[in-house]
C-alpha positions as CSV (number, residue, x, y, z in Angstrom):
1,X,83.0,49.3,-290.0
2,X,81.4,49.8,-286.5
3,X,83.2,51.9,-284.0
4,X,82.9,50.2,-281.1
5,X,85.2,46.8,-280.3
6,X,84.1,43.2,-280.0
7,X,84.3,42.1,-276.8
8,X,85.8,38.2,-277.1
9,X,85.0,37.4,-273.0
10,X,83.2,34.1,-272.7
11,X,79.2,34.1,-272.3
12,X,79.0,32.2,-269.0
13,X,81.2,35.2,-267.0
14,X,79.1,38.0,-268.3
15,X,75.5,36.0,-267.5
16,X,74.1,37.2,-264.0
17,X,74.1,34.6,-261.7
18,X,69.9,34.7,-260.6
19,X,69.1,34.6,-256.7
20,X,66.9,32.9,-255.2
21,X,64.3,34.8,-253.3
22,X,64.7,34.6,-248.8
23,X,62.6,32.0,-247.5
24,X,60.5,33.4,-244.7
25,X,62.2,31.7,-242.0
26,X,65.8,33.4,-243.3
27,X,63.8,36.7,-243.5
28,X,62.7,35.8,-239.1
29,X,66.4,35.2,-238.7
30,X,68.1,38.5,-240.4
31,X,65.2,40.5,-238.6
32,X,66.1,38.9,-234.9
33,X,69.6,39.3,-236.0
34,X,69.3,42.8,-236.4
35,X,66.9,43.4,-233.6
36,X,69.3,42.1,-231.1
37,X,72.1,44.0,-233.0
38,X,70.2,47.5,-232.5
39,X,69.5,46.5,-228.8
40,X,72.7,45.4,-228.2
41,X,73.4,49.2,-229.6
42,X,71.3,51.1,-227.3
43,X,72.7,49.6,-224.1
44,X,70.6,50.4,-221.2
45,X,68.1,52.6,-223.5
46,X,65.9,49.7,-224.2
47,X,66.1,48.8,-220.2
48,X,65.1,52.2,-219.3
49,X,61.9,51.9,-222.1
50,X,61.3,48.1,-220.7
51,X,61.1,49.4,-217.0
52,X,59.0,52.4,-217.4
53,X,56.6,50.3,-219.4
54,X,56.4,47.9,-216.9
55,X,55.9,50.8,-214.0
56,X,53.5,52.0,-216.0
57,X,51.2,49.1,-216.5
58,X,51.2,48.4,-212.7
59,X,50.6,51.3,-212.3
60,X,47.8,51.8,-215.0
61,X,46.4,48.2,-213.0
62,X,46.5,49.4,-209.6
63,X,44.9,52.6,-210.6
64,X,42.1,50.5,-212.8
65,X,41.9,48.4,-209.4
66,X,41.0,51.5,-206.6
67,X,38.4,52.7,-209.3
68,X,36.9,49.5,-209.5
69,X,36.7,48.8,-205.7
């Protein structure tokens, strides 16, 4: 006789259920989702990056524009 015991659970609750793969638009919408959660996170971090970026380009512009002139 075998040592281990006979498990008597049904076959259909010990199957894995298989999951469908994310479609690439769900894939768009968790990465937005957590995009906005992370800048939502940061607060006025992603402000500060946005408006020194922006400075910076007008500034890189006006520059490129006394060169050029």
């Amino acid at each position: 006789m075998s040592d281990t015991p006979i498990d008597n659970t049904p076959l259909e609750s010990t199957t894995a259920v298989l999951e469908t793969p994310p479609t690439p638009e769900e894939l768009k919408e968790k990465y937005v989702k957590y995009a906005m959660r992370n800048m939502v996170k940061k607060g006025g971090k992603s402000l500060q990056h946005f408006a020194l970026s922006a400075i910076g380009l007008l500034a890189l512009f006006v520059g490129l524009a006394y060169l050029t002139k």
